[in-house]
N, CA, C and O of each residue as an XYZ file, in Angstrom:
444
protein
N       1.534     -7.338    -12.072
C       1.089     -6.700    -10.848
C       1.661     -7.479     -9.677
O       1.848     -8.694     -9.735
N       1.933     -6.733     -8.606
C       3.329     -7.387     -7.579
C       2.135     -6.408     -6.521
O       1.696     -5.281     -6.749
N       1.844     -7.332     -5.328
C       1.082     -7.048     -4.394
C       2.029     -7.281     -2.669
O       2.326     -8.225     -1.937
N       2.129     -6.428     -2.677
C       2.824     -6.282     -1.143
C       4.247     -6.653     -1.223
O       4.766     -7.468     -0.461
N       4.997     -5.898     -2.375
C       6.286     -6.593     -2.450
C       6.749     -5.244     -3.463
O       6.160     -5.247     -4.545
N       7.556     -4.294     -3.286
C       9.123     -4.642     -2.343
C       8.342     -4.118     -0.524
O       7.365     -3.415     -0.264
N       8.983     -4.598      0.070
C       8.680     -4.129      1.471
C       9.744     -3.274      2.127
O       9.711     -2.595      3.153
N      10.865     -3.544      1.084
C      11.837     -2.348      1.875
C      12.660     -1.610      0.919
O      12.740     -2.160     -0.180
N      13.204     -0.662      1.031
C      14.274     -0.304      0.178
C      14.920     -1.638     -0.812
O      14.710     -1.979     -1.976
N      15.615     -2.063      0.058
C      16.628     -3.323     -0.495
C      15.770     -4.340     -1.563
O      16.194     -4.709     -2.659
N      14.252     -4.753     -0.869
C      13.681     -5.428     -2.038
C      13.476     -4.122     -3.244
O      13.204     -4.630     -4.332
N      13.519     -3.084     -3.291
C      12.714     -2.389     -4.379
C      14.402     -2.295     -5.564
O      14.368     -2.117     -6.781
N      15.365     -2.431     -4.928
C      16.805     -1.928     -5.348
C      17.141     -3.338     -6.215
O      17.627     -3.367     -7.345
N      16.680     -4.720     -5.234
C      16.605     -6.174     -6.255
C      15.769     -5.903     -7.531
O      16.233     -5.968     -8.669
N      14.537     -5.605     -7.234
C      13.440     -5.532     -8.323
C      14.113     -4.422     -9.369
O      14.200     -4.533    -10.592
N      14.300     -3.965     -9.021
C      15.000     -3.043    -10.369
C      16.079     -3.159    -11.454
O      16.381     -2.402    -12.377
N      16.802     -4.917    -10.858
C      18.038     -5.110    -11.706
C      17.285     -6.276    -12.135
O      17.897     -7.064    -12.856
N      15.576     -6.656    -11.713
C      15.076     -7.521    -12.604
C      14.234     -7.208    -13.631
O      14.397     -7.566    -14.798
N      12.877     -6.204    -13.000
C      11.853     -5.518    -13.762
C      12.107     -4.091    -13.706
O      12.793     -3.495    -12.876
N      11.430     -3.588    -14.750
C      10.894     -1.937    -14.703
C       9.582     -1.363    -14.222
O       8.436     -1.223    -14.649
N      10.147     -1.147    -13.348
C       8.641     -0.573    -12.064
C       7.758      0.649    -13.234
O       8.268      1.730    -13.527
N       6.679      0.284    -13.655
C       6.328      1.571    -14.189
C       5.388      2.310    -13.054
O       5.434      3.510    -12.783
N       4.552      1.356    -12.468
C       3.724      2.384    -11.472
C       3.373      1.965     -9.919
O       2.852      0.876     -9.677
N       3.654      2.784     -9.023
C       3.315      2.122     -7.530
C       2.027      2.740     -6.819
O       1.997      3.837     -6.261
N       0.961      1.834     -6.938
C      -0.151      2.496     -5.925
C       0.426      2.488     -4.817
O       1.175      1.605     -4.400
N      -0.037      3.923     -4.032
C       0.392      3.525     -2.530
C      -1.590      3.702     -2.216
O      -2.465      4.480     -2.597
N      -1.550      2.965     -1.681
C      -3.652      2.684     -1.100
C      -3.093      3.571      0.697
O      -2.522      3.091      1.676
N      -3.660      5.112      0.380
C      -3.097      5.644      2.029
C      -4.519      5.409      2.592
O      -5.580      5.320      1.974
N      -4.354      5.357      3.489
C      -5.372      4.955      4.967
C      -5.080      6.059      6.080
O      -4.779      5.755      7.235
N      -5.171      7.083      5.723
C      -4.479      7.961      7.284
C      -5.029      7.601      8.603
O      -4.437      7.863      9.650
N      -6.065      7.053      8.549
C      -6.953      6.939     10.091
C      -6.227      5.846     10.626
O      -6.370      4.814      9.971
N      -5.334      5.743     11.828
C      -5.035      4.577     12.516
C      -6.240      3.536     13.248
O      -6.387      2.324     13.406
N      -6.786      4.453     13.491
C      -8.430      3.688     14.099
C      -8.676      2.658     13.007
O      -8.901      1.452     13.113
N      -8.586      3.374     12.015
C      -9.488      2.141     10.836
C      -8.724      0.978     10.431
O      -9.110     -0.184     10.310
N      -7.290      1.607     10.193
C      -6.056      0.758     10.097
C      -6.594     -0.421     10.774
O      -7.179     -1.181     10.002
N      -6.563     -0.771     11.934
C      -6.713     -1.527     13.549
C      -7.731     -2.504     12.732
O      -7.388     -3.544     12.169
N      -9.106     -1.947     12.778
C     -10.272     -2.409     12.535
C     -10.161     -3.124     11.222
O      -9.958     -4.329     11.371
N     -10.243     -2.684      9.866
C      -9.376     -3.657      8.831
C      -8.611     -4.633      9.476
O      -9.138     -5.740      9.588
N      -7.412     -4.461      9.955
C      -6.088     -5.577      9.800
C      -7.106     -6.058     10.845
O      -7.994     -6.663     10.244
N      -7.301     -6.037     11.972
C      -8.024     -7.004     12.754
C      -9.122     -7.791     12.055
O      -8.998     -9.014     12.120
N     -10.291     -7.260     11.324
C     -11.038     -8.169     10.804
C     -10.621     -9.044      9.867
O     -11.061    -10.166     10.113
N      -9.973     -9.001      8.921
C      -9.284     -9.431      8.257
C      -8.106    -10.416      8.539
O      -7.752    -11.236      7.691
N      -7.391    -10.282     10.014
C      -7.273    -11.805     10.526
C      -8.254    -12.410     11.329
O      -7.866    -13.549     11.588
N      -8.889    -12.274     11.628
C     -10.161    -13.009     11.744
C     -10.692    -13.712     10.494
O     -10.755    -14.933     10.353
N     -10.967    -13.031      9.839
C     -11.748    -13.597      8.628
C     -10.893    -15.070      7.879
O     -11.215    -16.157      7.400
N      -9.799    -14.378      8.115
C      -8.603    -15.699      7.754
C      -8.169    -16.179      8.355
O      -7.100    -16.708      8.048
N      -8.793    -16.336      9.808
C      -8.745    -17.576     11.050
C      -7.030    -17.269     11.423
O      -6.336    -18.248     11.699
N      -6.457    -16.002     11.415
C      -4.889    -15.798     12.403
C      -5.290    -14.847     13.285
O      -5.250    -13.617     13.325
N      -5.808    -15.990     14.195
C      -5.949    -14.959     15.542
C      -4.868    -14.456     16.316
O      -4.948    -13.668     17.258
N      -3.916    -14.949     15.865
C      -2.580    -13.814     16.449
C      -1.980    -12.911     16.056
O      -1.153    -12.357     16.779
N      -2.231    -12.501     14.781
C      -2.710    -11.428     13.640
C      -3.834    -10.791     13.932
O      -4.071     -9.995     13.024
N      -4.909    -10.748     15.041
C      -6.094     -9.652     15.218
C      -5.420     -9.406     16.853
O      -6.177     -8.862     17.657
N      -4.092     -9.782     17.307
C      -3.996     -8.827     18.265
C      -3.147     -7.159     18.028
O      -2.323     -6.701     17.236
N      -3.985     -6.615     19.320
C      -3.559     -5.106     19.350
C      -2.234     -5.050     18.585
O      -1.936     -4.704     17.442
N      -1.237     -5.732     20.112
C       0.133     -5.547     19.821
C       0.626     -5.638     18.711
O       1.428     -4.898     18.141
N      -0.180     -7.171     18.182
C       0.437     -7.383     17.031
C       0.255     -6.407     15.636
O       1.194     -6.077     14.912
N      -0.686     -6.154     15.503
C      -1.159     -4.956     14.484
C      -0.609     -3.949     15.174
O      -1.368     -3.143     14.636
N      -0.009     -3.313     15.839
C       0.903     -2.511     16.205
C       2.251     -2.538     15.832
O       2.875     -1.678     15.210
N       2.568     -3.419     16.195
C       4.278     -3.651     15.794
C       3.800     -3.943     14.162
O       4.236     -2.923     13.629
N       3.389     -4.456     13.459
C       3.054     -4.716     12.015
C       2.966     -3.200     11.425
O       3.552     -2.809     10.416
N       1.967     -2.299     12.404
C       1.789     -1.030     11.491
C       3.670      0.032     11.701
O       4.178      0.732     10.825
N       4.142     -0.193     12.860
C       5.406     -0.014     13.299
C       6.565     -0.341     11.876
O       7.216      0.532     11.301
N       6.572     -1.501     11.622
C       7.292     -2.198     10.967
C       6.990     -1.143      9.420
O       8.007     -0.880      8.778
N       6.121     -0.783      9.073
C       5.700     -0.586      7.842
C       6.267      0.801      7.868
O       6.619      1.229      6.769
N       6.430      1.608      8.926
C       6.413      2.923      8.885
C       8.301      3.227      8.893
O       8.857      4.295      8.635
N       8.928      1.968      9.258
C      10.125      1.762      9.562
C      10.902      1.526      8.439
O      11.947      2.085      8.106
N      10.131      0.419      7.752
C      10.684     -0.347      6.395
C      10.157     -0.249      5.581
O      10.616     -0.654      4.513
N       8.787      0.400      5.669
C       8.291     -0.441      3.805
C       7.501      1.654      3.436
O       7.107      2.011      2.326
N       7.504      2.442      4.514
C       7.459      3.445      3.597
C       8.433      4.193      3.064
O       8.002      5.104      2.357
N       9.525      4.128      3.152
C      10.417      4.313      3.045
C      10.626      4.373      0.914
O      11.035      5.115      0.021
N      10.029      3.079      1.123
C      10.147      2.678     -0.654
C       9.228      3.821     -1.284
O       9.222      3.800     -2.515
N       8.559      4.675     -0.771
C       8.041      5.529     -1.429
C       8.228      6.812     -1.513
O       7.357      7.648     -1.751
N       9.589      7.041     -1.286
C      10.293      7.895     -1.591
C      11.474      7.335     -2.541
O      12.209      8.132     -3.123
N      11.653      5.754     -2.696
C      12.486      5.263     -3.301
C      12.340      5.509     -4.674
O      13.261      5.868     -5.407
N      11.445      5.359     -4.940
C      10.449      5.298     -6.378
C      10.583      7.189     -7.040
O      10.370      8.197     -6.366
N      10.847      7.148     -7.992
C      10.406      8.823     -8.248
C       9.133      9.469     -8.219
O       8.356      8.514     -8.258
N       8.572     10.322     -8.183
C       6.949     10.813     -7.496
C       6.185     10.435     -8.768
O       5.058     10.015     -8.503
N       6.493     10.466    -10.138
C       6.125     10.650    -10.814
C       5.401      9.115    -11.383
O       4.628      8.819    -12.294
N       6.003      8.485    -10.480
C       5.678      6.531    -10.409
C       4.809      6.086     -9.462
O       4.447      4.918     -9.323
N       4.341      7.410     -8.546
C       3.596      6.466     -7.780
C       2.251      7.324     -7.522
O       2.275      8.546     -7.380
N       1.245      6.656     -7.484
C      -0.193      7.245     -7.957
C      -0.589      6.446     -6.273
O      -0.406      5.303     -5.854
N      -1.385      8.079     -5.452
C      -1.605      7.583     -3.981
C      -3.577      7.523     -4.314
O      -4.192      8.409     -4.908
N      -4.178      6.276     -3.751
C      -5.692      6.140     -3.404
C      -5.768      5.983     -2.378
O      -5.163      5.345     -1.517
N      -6.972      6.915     -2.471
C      -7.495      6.879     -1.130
C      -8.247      5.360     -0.748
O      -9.082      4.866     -1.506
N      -7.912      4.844      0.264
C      -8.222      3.670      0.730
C      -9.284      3.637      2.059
O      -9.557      2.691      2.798
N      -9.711      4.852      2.072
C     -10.948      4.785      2.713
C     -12.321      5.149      2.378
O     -13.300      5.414      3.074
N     -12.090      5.078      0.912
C     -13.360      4.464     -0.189
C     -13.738      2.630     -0.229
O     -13.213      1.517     -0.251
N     -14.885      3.267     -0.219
C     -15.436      1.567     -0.787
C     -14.291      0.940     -1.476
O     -13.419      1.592     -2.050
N     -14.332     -0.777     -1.374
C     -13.277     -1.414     -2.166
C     -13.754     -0.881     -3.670
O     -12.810     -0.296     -4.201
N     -14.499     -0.899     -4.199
C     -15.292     -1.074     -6.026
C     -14.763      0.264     -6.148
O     -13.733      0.039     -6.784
N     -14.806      1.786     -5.909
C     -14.284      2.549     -5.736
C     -12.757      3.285     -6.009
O     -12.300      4.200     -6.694
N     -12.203      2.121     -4.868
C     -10.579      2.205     -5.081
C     -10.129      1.250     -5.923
O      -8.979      1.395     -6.339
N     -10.752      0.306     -6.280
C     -10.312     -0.053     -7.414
C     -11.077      0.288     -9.145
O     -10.874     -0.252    -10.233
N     -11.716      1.079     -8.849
C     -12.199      2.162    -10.019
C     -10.652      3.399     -9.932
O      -9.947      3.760    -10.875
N     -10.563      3.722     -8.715
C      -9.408      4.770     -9.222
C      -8.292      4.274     -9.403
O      -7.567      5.165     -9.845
N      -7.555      3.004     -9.269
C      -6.482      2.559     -9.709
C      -7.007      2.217    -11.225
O      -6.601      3.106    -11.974
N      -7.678      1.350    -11.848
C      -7.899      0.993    -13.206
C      -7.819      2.365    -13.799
O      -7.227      2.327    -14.878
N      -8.279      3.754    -13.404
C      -8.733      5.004    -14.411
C      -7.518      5.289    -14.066
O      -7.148      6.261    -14.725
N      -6.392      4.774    -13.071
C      -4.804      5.314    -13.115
C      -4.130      4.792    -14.248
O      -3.596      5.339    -15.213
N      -4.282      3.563    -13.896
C      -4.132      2.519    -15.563
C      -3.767      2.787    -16.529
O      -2.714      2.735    -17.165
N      -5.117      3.228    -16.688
C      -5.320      3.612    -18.201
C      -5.403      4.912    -18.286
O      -6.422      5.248    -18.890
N      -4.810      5.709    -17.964
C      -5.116      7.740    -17.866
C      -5.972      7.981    -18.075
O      -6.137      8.732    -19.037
N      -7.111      7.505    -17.313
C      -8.390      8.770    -17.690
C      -7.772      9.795    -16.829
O      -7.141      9.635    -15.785
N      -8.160     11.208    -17.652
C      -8.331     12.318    -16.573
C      -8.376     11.991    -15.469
O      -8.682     10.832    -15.188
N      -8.005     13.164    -14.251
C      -8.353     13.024    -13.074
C      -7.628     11.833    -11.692
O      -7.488     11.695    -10.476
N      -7.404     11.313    -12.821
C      -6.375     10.106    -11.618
C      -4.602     10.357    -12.052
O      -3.822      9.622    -12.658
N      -4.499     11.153    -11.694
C      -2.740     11.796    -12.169
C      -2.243     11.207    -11.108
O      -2.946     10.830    -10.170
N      -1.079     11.086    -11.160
C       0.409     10.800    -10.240
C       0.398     12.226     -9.212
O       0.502     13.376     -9.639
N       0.247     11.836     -7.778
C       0.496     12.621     -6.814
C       1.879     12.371     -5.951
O       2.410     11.260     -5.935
N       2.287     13.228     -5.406
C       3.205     12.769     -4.086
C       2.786     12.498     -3.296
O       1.562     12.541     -3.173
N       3.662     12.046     -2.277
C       3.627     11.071     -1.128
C       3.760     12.075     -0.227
O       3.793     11.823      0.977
């Protein structure tokens, strides 16, 4: 399990002449509001207070939409299983494990 990595095309194109990607959660968040509120508490919580500014969680959410979604079209649809990430944590990680392991109901969606 590889957590926040490839971030761009180019890392996902390395990873592939090393490992075999079998599956990519993408955890979507559509609400930008909440986006904010997460990444802000969360540098707080880990004491980078220059990481809970606006700007900065701006240009960060910027950056992601520039470079790192991109990789999810890189991937074939059939590899990447999207949760909803505005479930409880215990939740979203109940629907990645039942992705896991195929229970019913947690199938491979598009992006």
């Amino acid at each position: 399990v590889l957590d926040g990595i490839p971030r761009n095309v180019s890392q996902a194109k390395i990873m592939d002449q090393m490992i075999d990607v079998e599956k990519v959660f993408h955890l979507a968040c559509p609400n930008r509001e909440t986006l904010f509120v997460r990444l802000k508490k969360r540098a707080l919580k880990d004491n980078r207070l220059d990481d809970a500014n606006e700007q900065v969680i701006q240009k960060r959410l910027d950056i992601y939409e520039k470079e790192s979604r991109p990789v999810l079209t890189y991937y074939p649809k059939n590899c990447i299983t999207v949760v909803d990430a505005m479930q409880p944590p215990a939740k979203v990680l109940f629907d990645i494990l039942a992705s896991v392991n195929g229970v019913d109901g947690h199938r491979n969606e598009s992006v």
